[in-house]
Every structure is written in structure tokens, then in C-alpha cells.
Backbone bond lengths (Angstrom), bond angles and torsions (degrees), N, CA, C in turn:
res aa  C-N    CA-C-N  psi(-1)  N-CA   C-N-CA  omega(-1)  CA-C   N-CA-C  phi
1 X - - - 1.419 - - 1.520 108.66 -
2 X 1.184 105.68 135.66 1.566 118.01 -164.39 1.507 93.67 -103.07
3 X 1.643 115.31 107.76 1.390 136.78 167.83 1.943 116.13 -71.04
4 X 0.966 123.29 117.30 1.936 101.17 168.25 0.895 86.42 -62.33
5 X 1.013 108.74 169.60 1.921 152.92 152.78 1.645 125.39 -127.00
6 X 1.420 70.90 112.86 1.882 93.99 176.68 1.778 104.89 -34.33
7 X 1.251 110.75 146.08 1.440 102.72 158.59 1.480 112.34 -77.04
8 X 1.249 84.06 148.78 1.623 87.97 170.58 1.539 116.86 -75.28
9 X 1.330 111.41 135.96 1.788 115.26 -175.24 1.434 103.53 -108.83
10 X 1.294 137.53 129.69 1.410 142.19 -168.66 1.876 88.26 -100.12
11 X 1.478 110.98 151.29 1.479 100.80 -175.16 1.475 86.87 -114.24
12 X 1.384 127.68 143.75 1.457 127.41 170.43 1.191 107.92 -112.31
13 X 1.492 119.18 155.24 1.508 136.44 -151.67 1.567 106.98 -124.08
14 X 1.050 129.35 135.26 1.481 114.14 161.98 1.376 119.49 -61.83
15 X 1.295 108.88 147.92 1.547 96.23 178.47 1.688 113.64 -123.29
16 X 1.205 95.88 17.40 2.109 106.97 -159.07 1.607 87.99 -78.86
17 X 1.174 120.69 124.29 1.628 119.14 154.80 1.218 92.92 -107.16
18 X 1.879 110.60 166.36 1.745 133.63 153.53 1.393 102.46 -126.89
19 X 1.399 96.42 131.52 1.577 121.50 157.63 1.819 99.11 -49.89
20 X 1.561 112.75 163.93 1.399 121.25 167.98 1.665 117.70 -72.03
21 X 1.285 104.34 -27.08 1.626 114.97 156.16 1.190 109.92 -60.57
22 X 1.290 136.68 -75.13 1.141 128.48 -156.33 1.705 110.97 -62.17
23 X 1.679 128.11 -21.68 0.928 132.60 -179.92 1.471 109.10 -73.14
24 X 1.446 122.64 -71.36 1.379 123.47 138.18 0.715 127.36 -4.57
25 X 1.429 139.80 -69.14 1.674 143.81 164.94 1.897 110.46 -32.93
26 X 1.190 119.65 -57.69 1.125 158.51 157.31 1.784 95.18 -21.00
27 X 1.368 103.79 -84.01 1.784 113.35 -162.68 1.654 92.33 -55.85
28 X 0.920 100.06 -57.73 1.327 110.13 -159.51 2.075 106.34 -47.19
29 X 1.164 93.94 -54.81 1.218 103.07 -171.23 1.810 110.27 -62.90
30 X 1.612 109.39 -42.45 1.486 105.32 -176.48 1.433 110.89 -100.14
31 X 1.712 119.42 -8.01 1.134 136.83 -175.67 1.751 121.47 77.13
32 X 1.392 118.59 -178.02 1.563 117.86 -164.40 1.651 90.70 -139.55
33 X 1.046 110.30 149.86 1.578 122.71 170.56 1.345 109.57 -137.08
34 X 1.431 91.59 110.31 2.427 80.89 -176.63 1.798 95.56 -121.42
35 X 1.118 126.95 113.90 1.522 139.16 175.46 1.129 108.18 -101.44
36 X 1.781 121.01 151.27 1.163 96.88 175.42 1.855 78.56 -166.03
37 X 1.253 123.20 177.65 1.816 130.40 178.25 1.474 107.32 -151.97
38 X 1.199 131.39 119.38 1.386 143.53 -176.24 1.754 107.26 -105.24
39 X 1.124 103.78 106.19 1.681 113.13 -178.42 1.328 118.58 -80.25
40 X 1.449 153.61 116.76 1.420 111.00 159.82 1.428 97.94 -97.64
41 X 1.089 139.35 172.29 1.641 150.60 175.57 1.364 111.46 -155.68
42 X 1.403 114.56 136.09 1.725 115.96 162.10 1.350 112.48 -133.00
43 X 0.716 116.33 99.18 1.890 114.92 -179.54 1.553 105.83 90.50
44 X 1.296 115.42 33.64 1.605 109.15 178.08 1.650 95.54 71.25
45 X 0.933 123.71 39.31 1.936 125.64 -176.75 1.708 92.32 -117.22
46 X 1.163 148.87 126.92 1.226 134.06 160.49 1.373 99.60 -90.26
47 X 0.996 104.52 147.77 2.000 110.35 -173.73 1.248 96.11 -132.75
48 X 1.558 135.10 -16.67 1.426 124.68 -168.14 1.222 112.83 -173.71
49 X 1.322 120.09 134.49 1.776 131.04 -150.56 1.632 99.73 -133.71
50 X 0.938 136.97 92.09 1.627 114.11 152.88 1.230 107.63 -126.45
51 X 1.851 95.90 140.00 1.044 119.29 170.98 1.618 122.42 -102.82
52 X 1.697 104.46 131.03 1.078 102.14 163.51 1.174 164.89 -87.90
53 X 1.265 148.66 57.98 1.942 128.74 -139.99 1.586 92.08 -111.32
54 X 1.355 110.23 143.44 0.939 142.13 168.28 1.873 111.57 -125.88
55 X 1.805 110.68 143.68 1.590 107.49 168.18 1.054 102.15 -158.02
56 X 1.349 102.23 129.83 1.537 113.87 -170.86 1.896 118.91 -114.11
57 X 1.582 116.77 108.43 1.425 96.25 -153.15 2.206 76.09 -163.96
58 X 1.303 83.03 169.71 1.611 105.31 -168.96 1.837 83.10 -76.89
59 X 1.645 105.88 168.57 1.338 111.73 167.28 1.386 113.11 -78.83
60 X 0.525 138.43 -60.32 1.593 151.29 -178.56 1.873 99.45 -42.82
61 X 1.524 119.99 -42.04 1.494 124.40 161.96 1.947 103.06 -59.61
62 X 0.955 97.05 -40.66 1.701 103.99 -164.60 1.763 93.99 -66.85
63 X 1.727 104.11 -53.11 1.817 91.37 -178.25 1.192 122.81 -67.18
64 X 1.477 125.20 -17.43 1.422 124.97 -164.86 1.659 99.97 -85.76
65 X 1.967 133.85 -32.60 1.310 116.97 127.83 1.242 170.79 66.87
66 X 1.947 77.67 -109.90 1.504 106.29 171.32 1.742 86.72 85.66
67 X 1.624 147.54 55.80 0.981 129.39 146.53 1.927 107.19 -150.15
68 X 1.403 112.15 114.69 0.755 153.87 -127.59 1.626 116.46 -125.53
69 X 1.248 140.21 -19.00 1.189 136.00 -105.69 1.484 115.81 -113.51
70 X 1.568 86.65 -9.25 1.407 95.43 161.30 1.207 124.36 -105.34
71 X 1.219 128.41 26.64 1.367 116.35 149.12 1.654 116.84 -102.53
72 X 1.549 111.69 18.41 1.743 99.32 170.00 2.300 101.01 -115.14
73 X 1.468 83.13 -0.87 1.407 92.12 165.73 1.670 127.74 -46.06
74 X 1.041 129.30 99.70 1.498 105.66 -175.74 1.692 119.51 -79.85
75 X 0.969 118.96 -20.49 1.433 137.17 159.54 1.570 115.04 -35.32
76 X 1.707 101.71 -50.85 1.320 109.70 -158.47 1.872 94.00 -102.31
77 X 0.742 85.19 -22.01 1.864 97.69 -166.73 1.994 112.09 -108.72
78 X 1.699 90.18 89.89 1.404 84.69 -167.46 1.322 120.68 -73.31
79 X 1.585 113.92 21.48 1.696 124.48 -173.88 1.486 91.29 -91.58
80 X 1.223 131.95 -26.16 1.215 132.02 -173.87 1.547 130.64 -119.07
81 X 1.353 98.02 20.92 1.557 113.77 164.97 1.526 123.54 -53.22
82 X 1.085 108.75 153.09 1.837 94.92 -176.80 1.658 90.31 -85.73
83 X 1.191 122.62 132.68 1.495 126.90 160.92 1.139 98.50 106.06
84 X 1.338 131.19 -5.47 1.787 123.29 176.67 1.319 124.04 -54.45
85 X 1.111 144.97 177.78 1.392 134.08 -160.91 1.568 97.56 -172.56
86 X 0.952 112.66 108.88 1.533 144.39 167.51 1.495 110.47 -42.97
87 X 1.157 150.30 -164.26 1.252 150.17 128.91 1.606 137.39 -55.51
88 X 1.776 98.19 -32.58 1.133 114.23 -157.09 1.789 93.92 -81.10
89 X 1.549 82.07 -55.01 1.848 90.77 161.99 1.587 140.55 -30.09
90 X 1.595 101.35 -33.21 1.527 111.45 -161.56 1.968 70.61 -101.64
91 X 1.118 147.79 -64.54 1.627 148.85 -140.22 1.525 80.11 -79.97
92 X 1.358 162.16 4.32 0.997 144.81 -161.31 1.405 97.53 -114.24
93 X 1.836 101.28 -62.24 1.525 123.49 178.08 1.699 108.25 -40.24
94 X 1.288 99.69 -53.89 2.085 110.46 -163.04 1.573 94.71 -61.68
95 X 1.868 114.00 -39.97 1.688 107.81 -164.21 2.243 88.50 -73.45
96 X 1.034 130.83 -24.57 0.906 111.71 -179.01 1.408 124.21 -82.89
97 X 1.426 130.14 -26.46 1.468 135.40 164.15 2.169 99.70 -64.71
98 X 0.677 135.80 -46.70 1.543 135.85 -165.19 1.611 87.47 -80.35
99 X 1.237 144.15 -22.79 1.556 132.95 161.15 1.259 108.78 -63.63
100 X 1.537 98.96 -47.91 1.487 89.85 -168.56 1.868 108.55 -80.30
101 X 1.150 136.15 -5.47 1.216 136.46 172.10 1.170 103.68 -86.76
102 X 1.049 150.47 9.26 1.558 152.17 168.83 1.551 108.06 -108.50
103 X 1.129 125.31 -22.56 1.404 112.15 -176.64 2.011 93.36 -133.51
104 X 1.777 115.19 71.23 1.032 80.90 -176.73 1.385 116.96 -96.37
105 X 1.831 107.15 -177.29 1.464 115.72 -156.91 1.437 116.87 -95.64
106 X 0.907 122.68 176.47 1.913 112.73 -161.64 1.673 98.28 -99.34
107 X 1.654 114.95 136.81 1.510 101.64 -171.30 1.277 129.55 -77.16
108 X 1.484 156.40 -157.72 1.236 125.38 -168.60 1.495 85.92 -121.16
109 X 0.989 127.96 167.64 1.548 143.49 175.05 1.279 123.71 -134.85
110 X 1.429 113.26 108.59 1.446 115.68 -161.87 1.630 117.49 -76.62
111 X 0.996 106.13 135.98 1.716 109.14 170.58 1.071 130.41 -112.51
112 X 1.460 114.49 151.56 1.321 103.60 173.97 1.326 149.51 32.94
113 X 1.732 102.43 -96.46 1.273 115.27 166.30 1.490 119.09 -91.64
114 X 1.072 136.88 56.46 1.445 144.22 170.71 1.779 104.83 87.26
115 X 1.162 122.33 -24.40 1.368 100.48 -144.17 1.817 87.32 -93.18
116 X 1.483 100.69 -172.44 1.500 120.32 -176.39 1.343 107.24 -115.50
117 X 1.662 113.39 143.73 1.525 108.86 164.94 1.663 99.51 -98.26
118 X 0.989 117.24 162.68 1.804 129.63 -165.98 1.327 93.96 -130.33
């Protein structure tokens, strides 16, 4: 007795792996968006909301954007520290202490009643 026979079907596999670089390479370059909202509720009462966003992407992905935000950071951005001092600042400061060590000033001498002679 003459049976058909199925064809035979070969099953094919992917075979593409990525290194953690190349995945990485990857986020970075097209970026990651992970969102997420944490409810608590009891009786239809919301008592607690957090929201999450997270984005994960090269800087240069982050400026093109339009987000930026650490460079008006002063924390992160030591050009913009309160009290930072430039170069011009420190060559300005030093020419002003060496003026004043060349012509110095007479010290005060206390009297009596509180005050100083000059």
C-alpha cells in the first residue's frame, strides 16, 4: 500500500547574535524609553502616584532632542559654580595682591575707645 509522504520541512533557526557592545552601541545610538505609573488606591481613594520615565541614549542623541540639562547645572558644570574663577579672574586677583604688596598700607592701632588711628 502506497502511503503519501509529507514533504519533509527543514525548520530554520536564526543565527544573528550581538555582543553587549553592539547592543549598547545600538541604545545608545537610537536611544531607550522605559515609562512606567505606580498607583496605590483603596476604595477608589488614590493615596499614591509615581511616575516613572526613564531615557537612555548617548549625549550627543540627548542634544539632537533638544535635552540638555546638564550643562546649565552648576553642580555638574564646574564653569558655572557659584565662586568659580576663570583664569582671567585668578591673573586679575594675583595682579591685585602684588599692587597691594608694593605699596603697603600703615596698620591700624587701636585706642582707647575702640577706634583706629590710620
Amino acid at each position: 500500500m502506497n502511503v503519501p509522504q509529507k514533504p519533509q520541512r527543514s525548520m530554520t533557526h536564526a543565527v544573528q547574535s550581538a555582543t553587549l557592545a553592539d547592543v549598547l552601541e545600538r541604545i545608545l545610538d537610537k536611544g531607550l524609553v522605559i515609562a512606567g505609573d505606580i498607583k496605590i488606591k483603596i476604595v477608589d481613594i488614590e493615596l499614591l502616584t509615581i511616575q516613572i520615565r526613564l531615557l537612555v541614549c548617548s549625549v550627543d542623541k540627548a542634544r539632537e532632542m533638544g535635552i540638555d540639562w546638564w550643562s546649565a547645572n552648576p553642580y555638574l558644570n564646574p564653569k558655572l559654580a557659584a565662586g568659580a574663577l576663570t583664569e582671567n579672574d585668578l591673573n586679575a586677583r594675583v595682579a591685585r595682591l602684588e599692587e597691594a604688596l608694593q605699596a603697603p598700607q600703615p596698620l591700624a592701632v587701636p585706642t582707647e575707645k575702640g577706634a583706629s588711628l590710620a
